[in-house]
VMD Tcl script that builds the backbone (N, CA, C; Angstrom):
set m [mol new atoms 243]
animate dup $m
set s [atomselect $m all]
$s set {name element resname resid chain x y z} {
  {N N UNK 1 A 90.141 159.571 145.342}
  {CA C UNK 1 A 90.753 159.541 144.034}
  {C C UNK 1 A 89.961 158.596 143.147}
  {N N UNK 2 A 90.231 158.767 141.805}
  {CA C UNK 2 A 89.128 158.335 141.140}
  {C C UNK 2 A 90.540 157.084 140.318}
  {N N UNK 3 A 89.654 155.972 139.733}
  {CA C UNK 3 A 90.749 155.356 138.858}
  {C C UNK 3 A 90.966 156.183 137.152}
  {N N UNK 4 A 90.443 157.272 137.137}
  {CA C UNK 4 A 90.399 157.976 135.786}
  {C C UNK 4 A 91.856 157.795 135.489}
  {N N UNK 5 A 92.583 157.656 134.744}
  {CA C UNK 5 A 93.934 157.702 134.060}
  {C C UNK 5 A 93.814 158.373 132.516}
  {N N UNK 6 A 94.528 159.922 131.890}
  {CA C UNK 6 A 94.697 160.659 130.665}
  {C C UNK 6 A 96.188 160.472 130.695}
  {N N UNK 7 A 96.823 160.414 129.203}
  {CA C UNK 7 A 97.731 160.835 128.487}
  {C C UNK 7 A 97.628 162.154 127.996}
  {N N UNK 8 A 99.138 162.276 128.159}
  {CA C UNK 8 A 99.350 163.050 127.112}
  {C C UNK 8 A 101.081 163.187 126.738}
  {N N UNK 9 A 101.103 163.476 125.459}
  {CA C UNK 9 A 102.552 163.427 125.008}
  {C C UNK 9 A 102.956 164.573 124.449}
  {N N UNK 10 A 103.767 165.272 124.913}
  {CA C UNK 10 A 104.138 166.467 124.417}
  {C C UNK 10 A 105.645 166.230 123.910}
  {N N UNK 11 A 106.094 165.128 123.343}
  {CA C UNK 11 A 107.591 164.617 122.895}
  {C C UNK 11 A 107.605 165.878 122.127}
  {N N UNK 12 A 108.935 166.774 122.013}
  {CA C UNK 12 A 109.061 167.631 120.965}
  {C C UNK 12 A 108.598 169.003 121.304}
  {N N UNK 13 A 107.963 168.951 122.138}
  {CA C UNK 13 A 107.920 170.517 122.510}
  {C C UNK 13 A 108.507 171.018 123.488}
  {N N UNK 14 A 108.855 172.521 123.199}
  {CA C UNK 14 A 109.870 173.189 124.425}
  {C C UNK 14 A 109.166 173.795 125.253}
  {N N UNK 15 A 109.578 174.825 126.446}
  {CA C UNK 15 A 108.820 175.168 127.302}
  {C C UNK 15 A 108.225 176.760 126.830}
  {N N UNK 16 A 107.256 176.978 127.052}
  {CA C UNK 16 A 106.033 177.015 127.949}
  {C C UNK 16 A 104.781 175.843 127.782}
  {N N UNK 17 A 105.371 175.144 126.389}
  {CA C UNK 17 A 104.007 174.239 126.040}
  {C C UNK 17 A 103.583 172.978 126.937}
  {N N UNK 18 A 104.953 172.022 127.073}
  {CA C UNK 18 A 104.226 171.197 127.806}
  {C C UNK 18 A 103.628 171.252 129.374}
  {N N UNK 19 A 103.612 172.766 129.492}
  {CA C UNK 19 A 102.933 173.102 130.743}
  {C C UNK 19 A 101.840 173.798 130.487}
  {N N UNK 20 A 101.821 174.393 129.736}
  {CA C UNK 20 A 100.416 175.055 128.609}
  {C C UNK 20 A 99.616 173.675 128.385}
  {N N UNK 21 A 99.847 172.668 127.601}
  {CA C UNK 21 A 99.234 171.502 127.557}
  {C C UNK 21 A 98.526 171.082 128.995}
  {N N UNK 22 A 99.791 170.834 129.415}
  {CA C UNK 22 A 99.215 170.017 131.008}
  {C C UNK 22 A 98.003 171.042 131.603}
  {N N UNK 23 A 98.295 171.834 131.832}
  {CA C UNK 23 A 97.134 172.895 132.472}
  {C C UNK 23 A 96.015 172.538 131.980}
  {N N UNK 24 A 95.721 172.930 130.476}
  {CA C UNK 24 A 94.650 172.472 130.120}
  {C C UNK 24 A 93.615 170.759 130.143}
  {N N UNK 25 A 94.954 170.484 129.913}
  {CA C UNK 25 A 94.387 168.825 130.264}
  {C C UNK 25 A 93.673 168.598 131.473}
  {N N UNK 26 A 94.495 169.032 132.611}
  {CA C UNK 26 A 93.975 169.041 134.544}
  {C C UNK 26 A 93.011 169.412 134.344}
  {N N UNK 27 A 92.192 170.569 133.716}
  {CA C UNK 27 A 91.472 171.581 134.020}
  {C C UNK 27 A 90.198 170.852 133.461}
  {N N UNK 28 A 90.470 170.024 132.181}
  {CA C UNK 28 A 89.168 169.033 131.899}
  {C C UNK 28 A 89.221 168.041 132.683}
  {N N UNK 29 A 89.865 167.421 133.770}
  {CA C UNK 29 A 89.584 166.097 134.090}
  {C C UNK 29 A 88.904 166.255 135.849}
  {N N UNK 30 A 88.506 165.431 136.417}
  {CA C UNK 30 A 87.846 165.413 137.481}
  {C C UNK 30 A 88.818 165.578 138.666}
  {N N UNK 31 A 88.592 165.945 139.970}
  {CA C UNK 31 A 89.082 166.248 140.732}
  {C C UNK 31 A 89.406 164.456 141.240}
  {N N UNK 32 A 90.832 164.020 141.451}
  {CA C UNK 32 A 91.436 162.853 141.603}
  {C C UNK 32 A 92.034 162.269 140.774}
  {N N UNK 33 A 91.521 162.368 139.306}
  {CA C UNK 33 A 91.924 161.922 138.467}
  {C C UNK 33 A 93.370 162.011 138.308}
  {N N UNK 34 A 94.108 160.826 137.307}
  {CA C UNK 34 A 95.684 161.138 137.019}
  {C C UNK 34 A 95.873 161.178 135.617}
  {N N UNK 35 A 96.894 162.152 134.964}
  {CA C UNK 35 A 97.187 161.725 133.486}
  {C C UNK 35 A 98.861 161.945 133.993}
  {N N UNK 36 A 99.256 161.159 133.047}
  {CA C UNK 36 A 100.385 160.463 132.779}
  {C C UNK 36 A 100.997 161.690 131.352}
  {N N UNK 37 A 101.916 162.131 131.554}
  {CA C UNK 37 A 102.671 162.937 130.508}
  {C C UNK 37 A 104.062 162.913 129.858}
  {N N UNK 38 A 104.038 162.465 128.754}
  {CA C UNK 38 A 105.413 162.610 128.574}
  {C C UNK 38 A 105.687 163.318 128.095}
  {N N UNK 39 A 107.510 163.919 127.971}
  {CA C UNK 39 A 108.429 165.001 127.518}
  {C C UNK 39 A 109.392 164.811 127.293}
  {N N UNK 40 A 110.057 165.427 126.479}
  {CA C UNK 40 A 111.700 165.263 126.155}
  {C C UNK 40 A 112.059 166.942 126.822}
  {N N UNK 41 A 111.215 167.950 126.790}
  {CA C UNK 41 A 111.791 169.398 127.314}
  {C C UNK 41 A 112.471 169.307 128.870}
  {N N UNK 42 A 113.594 169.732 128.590}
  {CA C UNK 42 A 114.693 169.140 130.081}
  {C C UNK 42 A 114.136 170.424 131.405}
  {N N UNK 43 A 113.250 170.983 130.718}
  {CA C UNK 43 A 113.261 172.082 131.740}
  {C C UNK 43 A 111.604 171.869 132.368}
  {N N UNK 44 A 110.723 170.640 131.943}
  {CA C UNK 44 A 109.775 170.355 132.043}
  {C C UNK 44 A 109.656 170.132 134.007}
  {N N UNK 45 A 110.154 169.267 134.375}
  {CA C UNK 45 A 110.417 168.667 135.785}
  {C C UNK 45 A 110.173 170.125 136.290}
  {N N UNK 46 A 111.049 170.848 136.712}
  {CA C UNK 46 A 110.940 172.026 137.143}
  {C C UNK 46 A 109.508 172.638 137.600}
  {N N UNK 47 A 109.367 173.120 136.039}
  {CA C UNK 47 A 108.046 174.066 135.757}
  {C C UNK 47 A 106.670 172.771 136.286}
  {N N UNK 48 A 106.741 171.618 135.858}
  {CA C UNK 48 A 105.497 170.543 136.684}
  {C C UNK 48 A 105.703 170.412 138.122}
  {N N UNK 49 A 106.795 170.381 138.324}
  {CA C UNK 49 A 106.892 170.639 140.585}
  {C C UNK 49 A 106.245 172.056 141.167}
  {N N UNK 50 A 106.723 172.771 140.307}
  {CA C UNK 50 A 106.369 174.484 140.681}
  {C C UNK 50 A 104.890 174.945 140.624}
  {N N UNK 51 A 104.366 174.061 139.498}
  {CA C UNK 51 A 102.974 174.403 139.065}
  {C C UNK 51 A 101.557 173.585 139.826}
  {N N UNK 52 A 102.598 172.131 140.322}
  {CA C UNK 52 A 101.545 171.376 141.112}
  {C C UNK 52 A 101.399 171.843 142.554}
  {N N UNK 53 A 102.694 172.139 143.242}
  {CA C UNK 53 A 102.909 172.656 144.579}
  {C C UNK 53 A 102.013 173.808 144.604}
  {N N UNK 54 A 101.513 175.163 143.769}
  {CA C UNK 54 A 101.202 175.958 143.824}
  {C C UNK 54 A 99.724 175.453 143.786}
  {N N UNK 55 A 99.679 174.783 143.009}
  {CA C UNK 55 A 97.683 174.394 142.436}
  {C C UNK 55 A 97.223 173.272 143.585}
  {N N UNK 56 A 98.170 172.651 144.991}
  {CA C UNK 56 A 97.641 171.434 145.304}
  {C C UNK 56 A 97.650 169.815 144.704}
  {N N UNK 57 A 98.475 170.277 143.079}
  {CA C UNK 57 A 97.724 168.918 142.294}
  {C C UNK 57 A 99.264 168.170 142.871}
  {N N UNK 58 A 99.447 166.422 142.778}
  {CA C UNK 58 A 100.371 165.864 143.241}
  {C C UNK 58 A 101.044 165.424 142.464}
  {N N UNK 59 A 102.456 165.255 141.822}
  {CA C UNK 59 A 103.120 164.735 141.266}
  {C C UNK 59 A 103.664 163.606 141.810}
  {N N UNK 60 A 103.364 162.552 141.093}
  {CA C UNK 60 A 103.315 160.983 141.720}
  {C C UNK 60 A 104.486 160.483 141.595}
  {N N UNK 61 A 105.204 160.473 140.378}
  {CA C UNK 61 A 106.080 159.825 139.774}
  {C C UNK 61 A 106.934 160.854 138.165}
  {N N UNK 62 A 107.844 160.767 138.596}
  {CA C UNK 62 A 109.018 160.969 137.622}
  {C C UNK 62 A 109.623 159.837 137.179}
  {N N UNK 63 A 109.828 159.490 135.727}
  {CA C UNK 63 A 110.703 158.019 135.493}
  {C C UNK 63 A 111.239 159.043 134.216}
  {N N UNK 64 A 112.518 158.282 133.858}
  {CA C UNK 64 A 113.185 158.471 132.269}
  {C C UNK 64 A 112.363 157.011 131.867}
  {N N UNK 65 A 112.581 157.154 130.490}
  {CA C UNK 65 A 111.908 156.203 129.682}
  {C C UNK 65 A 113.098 155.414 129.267}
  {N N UNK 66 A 113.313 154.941 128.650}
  {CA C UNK 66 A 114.380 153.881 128.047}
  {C C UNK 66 A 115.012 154.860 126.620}
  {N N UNK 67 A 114.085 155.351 126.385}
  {CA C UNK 67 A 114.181 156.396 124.910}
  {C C UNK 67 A 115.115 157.841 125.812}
  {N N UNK 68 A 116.170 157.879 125.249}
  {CA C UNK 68 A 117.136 158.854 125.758}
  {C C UNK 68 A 116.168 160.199 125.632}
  {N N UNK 69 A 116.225 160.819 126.648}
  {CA C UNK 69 A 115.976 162.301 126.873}
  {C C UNK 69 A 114.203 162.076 126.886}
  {N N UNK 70 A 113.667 161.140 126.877}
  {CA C UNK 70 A 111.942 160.833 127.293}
  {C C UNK 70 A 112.011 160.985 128.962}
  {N N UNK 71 A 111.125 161.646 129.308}
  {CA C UNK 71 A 110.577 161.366 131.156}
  {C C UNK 71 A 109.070 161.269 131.134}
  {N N UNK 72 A 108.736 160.949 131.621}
  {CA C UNK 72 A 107.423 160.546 132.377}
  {C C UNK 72 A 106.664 160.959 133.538}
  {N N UNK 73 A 106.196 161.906 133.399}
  {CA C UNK 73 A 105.405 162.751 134.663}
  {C C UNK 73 A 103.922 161.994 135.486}
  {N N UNK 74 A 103.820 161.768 136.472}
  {CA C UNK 74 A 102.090 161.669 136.569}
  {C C UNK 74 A 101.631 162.697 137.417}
  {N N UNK 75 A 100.563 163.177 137.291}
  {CA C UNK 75 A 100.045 164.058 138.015}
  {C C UNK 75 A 98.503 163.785 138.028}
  {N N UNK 76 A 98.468 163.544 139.547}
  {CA C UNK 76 A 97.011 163.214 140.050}
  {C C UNK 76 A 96.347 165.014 140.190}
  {N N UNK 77 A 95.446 165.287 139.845}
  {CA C UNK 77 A 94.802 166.563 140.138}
  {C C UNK 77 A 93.890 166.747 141.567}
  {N N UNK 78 A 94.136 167.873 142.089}
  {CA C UNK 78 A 93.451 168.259 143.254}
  {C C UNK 78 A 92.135 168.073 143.666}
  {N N UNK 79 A 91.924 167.666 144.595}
  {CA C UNK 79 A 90.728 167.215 145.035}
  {C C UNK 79 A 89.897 168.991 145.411}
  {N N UNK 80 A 88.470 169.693 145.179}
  {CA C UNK 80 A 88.598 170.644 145.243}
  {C C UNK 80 A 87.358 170.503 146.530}
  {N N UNK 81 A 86.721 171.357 147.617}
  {CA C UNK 81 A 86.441 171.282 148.339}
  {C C UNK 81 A 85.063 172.079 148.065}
}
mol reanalyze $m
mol bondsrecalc $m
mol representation Tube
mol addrep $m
């Protein structure tokens, strides 16, 4: 794993985007790398468990934020072989 760390904030968008976002983000960053994502879309958790389990990539951490209806995703990306 690499110490690379990306954001990204998708506050305000509903679903398919902040998984449309995330995809694209993974897809530029290096194999290990982590970005950190936030969301207010309640249906986000879901669709980021479903999408990492399928791709290999790891979901590290889930937190709520202090800001009602904010969560906090990390997702380290797959190491590729």
């Amino acid at each position: 794993m690499t110490d690379s760390k990306s954001q990204l904030d998708t506050r305000g968008l509903i679903c398919p985007m902040p998984l449309m976002l995330l995809k694209k983000a993974v897809a530029d960053l290096p194999d290990g790398a982590m970005i950190e994502v936030v969301v207010t879309d309640p249906h986000a958790e879901l669709d980021f468990e479903i999408w990492c389990d399928r791709f290999g990539h790891s979901l590290t951490a889930i937190d709520s934020h202090a800001i009602e209806g904010e969560m906090l995703f990390q997702v380290i990306k797959s190491v590729t072989e």
